[in-house]
N, C-alpha and C positions, 0 to 999 in steps of 0.2 A: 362219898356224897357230902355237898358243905351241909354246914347247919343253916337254922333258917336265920335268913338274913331281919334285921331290924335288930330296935333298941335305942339307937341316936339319931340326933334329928342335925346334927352340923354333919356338915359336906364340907370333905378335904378335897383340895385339887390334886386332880392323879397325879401327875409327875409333874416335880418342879425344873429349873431350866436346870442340863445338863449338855445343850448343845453345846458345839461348840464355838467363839466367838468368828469365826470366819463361816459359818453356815449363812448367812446372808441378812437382806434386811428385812425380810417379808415377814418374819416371825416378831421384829419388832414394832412395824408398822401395824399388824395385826393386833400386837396387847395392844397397844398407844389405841388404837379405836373401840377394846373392849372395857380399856380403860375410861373414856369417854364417854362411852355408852353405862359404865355402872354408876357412874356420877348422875347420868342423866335420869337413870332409873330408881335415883338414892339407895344403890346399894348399900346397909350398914357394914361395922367391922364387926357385927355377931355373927353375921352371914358370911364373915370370911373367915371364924374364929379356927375354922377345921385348917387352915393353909399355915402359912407363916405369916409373921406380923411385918417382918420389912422386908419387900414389899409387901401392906396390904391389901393387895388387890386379887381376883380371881380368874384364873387362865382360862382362853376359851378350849374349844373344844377343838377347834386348829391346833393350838400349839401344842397341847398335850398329845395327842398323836403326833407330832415332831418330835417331841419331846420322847415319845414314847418309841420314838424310830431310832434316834441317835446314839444313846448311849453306849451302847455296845457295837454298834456295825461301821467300826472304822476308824477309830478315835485313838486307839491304842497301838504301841510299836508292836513291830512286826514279832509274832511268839515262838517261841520254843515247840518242839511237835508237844510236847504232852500242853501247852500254852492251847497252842492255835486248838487239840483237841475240847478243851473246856472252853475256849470261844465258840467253837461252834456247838456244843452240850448248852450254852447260854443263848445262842441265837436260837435251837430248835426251843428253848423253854419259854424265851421269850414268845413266841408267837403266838403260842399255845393260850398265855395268860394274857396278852393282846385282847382273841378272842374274848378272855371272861371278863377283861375289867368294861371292855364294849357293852359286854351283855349286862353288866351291873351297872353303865351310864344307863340309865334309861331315856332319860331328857335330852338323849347327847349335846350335854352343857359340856362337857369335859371335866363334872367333878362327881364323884361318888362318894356316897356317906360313908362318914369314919364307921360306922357298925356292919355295913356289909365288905369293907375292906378287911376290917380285923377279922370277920370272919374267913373271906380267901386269904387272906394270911394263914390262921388257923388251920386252913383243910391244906393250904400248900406245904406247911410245916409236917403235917401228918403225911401227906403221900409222897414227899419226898425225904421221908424217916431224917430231918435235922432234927437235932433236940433241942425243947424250949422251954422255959418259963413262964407259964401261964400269968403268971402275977406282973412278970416284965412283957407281956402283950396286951396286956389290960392299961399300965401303964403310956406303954407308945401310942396306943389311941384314945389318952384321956380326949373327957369333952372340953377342953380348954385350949391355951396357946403353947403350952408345953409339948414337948416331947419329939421326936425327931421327924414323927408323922407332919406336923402343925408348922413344924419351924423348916421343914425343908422339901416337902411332899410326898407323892407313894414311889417315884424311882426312885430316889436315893435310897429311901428305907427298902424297897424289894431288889436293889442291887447289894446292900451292905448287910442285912439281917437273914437274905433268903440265898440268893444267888449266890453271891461271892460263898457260902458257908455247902452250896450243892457239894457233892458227893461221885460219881462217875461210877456209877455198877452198886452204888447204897442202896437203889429205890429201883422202882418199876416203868418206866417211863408209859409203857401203857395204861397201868392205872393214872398216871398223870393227868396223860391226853384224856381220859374218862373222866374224870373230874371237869378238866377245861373244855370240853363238848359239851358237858352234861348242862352247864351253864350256860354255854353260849346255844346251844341248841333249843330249849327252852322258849328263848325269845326268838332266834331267828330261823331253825330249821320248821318248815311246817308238811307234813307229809300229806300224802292226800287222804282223806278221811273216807273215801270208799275204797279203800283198797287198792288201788288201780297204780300205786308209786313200785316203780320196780325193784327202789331199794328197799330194804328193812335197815332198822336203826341201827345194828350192828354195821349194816353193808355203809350207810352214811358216814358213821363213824371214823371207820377206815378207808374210806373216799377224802374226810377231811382230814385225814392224817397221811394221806398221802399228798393230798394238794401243800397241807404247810410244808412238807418235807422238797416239794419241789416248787412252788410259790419264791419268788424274788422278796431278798432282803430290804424290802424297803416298806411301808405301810402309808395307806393302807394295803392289804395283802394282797396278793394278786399273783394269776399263774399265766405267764405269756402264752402266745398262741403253739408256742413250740413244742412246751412244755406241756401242753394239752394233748396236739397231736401223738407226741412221746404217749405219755401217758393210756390216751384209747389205743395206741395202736398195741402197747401194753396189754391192756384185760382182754383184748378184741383175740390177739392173739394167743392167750390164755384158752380160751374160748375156743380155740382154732377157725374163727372167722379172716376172711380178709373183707378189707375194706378198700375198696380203689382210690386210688388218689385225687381224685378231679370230685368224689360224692366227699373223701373227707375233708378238703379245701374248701366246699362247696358248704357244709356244717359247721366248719370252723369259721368260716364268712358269715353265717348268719347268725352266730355267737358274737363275732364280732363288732359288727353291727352296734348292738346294744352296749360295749366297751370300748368305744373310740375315743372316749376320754380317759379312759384311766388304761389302755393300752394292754390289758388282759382281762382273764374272768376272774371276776370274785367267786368266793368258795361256792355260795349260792346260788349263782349261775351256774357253776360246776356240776352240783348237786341236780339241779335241774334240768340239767344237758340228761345226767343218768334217767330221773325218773319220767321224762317223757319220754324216750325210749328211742329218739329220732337217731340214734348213732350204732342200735342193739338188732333193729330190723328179726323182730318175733322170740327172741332167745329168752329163756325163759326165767324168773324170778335165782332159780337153785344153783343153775349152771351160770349166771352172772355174779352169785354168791360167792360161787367159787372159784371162777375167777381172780372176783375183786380180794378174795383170801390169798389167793396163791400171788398176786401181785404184793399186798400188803406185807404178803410173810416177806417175798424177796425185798423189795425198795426199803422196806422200814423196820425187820428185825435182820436182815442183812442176811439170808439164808439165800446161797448162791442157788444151789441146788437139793433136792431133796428126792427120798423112793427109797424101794427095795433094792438089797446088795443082800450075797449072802457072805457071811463073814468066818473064817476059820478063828478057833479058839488058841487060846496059850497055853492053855493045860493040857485038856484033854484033845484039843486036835481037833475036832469034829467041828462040821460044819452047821450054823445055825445062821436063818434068814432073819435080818433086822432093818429096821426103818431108819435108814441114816438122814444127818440133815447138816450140812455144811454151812459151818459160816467161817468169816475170813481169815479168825484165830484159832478154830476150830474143828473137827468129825466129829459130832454126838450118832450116835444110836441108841434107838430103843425097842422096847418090844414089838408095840405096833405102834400105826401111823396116827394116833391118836396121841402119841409122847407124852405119856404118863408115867411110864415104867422104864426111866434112864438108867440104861445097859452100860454106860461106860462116855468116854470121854477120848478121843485121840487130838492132844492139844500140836498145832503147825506154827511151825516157825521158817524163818528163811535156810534154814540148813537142813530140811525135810525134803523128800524129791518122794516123787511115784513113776514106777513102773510097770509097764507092762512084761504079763509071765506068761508061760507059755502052758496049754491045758496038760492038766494032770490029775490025778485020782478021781477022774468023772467028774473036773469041772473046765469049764471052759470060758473063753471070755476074761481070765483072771488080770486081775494088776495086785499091788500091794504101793503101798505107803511107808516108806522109812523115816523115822523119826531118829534121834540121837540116842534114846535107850532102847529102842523096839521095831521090830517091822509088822507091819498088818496087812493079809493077806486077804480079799476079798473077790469077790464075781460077780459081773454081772449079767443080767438075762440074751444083752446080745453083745455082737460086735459094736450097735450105734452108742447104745447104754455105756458101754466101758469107753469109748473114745469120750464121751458127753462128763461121765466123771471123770476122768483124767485132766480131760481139759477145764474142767472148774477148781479140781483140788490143785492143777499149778497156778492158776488165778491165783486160787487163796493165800498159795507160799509165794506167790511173784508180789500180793500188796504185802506181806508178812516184810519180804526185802526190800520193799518200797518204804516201810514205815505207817502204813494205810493200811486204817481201822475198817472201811467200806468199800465198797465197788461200787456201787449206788452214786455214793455220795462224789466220788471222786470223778464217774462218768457225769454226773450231774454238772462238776466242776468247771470239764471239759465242756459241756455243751453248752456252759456260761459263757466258757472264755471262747468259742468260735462263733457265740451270737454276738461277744463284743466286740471280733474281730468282723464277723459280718457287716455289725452296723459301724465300725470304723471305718473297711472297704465301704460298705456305702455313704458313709460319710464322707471318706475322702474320694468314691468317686463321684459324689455331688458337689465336690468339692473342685474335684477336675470336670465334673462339668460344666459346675459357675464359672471356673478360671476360664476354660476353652469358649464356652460365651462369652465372657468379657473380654477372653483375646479376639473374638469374630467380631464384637462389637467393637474392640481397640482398632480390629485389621479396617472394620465398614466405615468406623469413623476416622481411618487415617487415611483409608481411599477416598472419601470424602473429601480429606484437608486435602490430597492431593489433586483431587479435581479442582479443589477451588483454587490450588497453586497453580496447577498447570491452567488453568483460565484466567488467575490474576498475570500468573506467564505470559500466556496469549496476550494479554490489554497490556501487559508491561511492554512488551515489544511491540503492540501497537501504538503506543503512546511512545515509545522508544523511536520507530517509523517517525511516528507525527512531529515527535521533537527533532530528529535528523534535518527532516524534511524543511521544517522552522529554524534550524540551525545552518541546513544549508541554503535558503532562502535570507537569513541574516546574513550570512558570509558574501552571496550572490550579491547584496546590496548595499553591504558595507564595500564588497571592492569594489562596486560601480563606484560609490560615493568617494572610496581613495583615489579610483581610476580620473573621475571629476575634479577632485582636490588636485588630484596631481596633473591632470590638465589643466586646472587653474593657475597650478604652480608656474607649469610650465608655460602657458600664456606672461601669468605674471612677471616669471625670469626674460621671458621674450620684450616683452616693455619695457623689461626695468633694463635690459641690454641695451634696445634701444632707445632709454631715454641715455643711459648712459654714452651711449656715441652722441646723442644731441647737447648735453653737458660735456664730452668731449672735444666736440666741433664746436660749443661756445666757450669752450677754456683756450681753442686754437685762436678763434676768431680775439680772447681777449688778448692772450700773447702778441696774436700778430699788435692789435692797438696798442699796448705797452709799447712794444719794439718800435710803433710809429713814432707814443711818445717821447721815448727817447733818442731818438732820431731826431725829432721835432728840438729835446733839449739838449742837445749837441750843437743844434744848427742856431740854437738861442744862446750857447755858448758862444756861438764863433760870430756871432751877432753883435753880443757882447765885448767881446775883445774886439771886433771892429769900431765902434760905440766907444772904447777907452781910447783908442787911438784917436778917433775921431774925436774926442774931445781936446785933443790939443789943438787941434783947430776950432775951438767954441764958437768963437767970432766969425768963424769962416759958416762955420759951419751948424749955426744957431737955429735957424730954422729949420735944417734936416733935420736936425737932433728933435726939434719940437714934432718932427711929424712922427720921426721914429716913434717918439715916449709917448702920443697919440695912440701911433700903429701899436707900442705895446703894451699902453693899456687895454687895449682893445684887445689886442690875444691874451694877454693877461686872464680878462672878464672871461675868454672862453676859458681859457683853460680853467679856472674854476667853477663855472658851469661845467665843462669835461669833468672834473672833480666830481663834484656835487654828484653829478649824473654814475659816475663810478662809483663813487660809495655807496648811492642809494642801488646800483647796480650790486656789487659785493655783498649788502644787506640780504637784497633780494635772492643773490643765489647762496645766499645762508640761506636762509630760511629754508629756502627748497632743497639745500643739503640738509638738514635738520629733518625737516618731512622725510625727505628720500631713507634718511637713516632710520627713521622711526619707522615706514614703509617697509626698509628691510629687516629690522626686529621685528614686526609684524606679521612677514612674510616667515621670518625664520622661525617665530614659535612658530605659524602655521604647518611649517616643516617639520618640527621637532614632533607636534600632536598627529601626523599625518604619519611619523615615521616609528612613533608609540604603537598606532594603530597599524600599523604596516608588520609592528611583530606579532599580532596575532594571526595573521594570513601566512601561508607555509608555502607556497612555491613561488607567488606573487611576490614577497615582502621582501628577495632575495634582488628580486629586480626595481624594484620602487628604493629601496634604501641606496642601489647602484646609483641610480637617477636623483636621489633624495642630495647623495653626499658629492654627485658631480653638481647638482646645482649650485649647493654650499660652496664648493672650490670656487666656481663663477662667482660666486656672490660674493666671497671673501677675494678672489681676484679682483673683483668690482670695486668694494669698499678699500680695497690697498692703491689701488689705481685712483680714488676717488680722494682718499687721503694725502696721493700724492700731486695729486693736484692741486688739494686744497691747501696744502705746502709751499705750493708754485704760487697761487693767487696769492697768500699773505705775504711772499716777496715781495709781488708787484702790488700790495695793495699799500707804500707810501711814495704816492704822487710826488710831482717837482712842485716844488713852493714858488711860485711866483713872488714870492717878496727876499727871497735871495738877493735873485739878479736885478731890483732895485735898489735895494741893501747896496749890491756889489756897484749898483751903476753909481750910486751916490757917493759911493766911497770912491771910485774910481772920478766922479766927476769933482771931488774935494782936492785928491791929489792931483788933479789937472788944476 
């Protein structure tokens, strides 16, 4: 039992930070606003003087339950079997003192005064037989800022002055757990004061000492729903009740119910499932006692199986009836089933085996036990009895070869790791059920794009039609317009052909008049030499002469009106060879742009380019023909001079 708590009035904060830095930011966010909040409240530094000075601030009642979760459950490489064995001797110790330092927050601030700490210190030091220095525990929790308590909090100090210094088989782990009930029970268990609770505090006790043992490593504490039904179907079965499955689902829902936040029951709800009795259906106070014994003795002091066997001796031979009790390193027997009066020890290792013997000297039912120095010969009451220990004591030797201290604790292990395989399959198939949603919602909305492709589809080829239909309505009216063009052409080439025979028939008509004129000046030649001749007769012939030079003056004057009238004729049929030329450059880009557009039409353009480049052959036939003409006309376009054949007649009439 602790002493009584008081004496100091500063309050240390239970445990300082020992998480670790990747545990997350919630624990920070959480100081950073109680931090806040003691500024707001003027917390002093006397009121913090129980903690540490840097920082001086006080943890709340969050962190130190994180705080109080982390240190041990996970932080550490992987151990050694006798390692991993003292981690888990450290997690069952921790839970326990969980419990009491709860029950010593009373304010649950998350800090507890240094006088009721050093006192669970003190009774923890005694019931777990470490040895101490009372003058160096008076020290660790002065009232001031010294000392390991002040400068670093209560887990560092109950991991490095208590824990790490535990023992494994030194102390009593029951008396322990009695110590840490007795405190936490105090404040939290309340039984019913008429009578009417179906536990007794012994039977609580060991109700709470089985929940921590099958309670999840994590705190606050708490026993899944699994581990519940485990559990009653446990005592129930004890009891040799059954219980159907669809009424325990049905109790186990209605517990739940009230733990949908924290995902199991607290011990207290545990406790209270027992003392209202909705899961026991009339069984009575004595035989739920003993029950809840025979479960506590196996899950928690590891006694697989236990009863009467009778056992043959080493000396004298003879056979005496003893109460044995199996655990997984060992066969104890004793006198009777009250084990008070331990008869001996048969210690099991993995090189032990048992067998079944066959009856002889009036016993039946027999096996024995071979160990390395000894064999032990034992019977039991029937044929089920000897199958039931046989098959416990090769457990015992099957964990001995396994390296495994419990059966308990190892089945417990196992039902850890198929719940985390459980909620991994159901994780991962909520996870294949999200994915296969989002594939049905991938598949709904890709049917989707596809409707809308196959309908932008649809309008694409309708607009594809409609353009067709616009493209072949352009084409239809573009060759109309070529088909016109090129009737214009060919109108055009038909005019200009026949203007070309009317400038050919005027280039005949001027030929022939040339050919007159020169005719004409042949006959003005021979005119002329008649005229020289005739001037040897002057006298004679003076008055001819005067009519002649009369008459030719007078042709003379036409002939240069002839003249005059030819040039300005020659001007003129410039000019309209000039036009005519320009007419046919006009016509011919007209051709060239008609036969641009003629390459975009595909069966038409084969034929219009025929026609395009016969025109041109004409046209250039035309304009060669027209050049050669215009060749001929500047032959004949220098006239006879009329002042020659005066010139000639004068010189002609000089030498006469």
């Amino acid at each position: 039992m602790p002493r009584e708590l008081g004496g100091y009035r500063t309050r240390v904060p239970a445990f300082r930070e020992l998480v670790p830095s990747s545990y997350g930011g919630s624990r920070a966010e959480h100081c950073q606003s109680n931090r806040q909040g003691s500024r707001q409240h003027g917390t002093s530094q006397s009121e913090q003087a129980g903690g540490a000075l840097a920082p001086p601030r006080p943890l709340c009642g969050l962190c130190n339950r994180l705080h109080f979760l982390k240190p041990d459950l996970g932080v550490r490489a992987a151990p050694s079997q006798a390692g991993a064995s003292a981690m888990a001797l450290r997690k069952e110790l921790l839970k326990s003192i969980w419990y009491a330092f709860t029950a010593l927050d009373v304010e649950k601030s998350g800090k507890v005064s240094k006088s009721q700490l050093k006192v669970l210190s003190h009774n923890l030091y005694t019931v777990l037989h470490i040895p101490h220095d009372p003058v160096a525990l008076e020290e660790h929790f002065r009232d001031d800022d010294d000392g390991p308590v002040s400068s670093q909090g209560y887990m560092p100090y109950l991991n490095k002055y208590i824990l790490d210094k535990v023992e494994e088989g030194a102390f009593v782990k029951e008396h322990f757990d009695e110590l840490c009930w007795t405190l936490t029970a105090k404040k939290n268990y309340r039984a019913d004061s008429n009578g009417n609770s179906m536990l007794s505090n012994q039977d609580a006790f060991r109700l709470w000492c089985l929940f921590n043992f099958l309670s999840e490593d994590k705190y606050p504490l708490i026993m899944v729903p699994d581990e519940v039904e485990y559990l009653l179907k446990k005592v129930l079965s004890s009891m040799s009740l059954e219980v159907s499955l669809g009424e325990l689902e049905e109790l186990l829902a209605q517990e739940a119910q009230a733990a949908q936040t924290t995902g199991g029951l607290s011990v207290w709800q545990f406790l209270e499932l027992f003392n209202s009795g909705r899961c026991l259906r009339g069984v009575g106070r004595d035989t739920l006692s003993m029950a809840i014994h025979e479960v506590y003795q196996e899950l928690i002091q590891d006694i697989l199986k236990q009863g009467y066997l009778w056992k043959r001796g080493h000396l004298r031979r003879n056979w005496a009836e003893r109460w044995f009790q199996l655990q997984p390193s060992r066969l104890c027997y004793f006198g009777s089933e009250e084990c008070k009066e331990k008869r001996g020890i048969i210690p099991l290792d993995a090189h032990c085996c048992v067998e079944v013997l066959p009856d002889r000297d009036g016993k039946r039912c027999m096996f024995c036990v071979k160990t390395a120095t000894r064999t032990y010969e034992m019977s039991a009451s029937d044929t089920r009895q000897r199958q039931e220990w046989t098959a416990a004591i090769q457990t015992a030797i099957r964990l001995q070869a396994e390296g495994k201290t419990s059966l308990h604790k190892d089945l417990k292990q196992k039902r850890r790791e198929q719940r985390e395989q459980r909620e991994r399959r159901r994780a991962a198939k909520e996870e294949e059920l999200l994915r296969l949603q989002q594939l049905q919602e991938e598949k709904e909305r890709k049917l989707q794009e596809l409707e809308l492709l196959q309908e932008a589809q649809r309008q694409a080829e309708r607009l594809l039609q409609e353009e067709e239909e616009r493209r072949r309505s352009q084409h239809r009216e573009l060759q109309q317009a070529l088909e016109g063009q090129l009737r214009e052409a060919e109108q055009a080439r038909a005019s200009m052909q026949a203007e070309m025979e009317l400038k050919e028939e005027e280039a005949a008509r001027q030929r022939q008049r040339i050919k007159e004129l020169e005719e004409m000046q042949q006959r003005l030649q021979e005119a002329l030499q008649l005229e020289v001749k005739a001037r040897r007769d002057e006298e004679s012939v003076r008055l001819a002469q005067t009519r002649l030079l009369e008459e030719e003056e007078e042709k003379l004057k036409q002939l240069m009106q002839l003249k005059e009238e030819q040039e300005r004729y020659i001007e003129r049929a410039q000019q309209e060879k000039e036009e005519l030329q320009q007419e046919m450059a006009q016509q011919s880009r007209s051709l060239q742009q008609a036969q641009q557009q003629l390459e975009e039409v595909r069966q038409n353009r084969q034929r219009a380019d025929e026609d395009v480049e016969a025109a041109q052959r004409k046209l250039r036939q035309a304009s060669t023909n027209v050049k050669h003409w215009n060749v001929q006309m500047n032959r004949l376009m220098h006239p006879i001079e009329p002042g020659g054949v005066v010139a000639c007649r004068d010189q002609g009439c000089n030498e006469l």
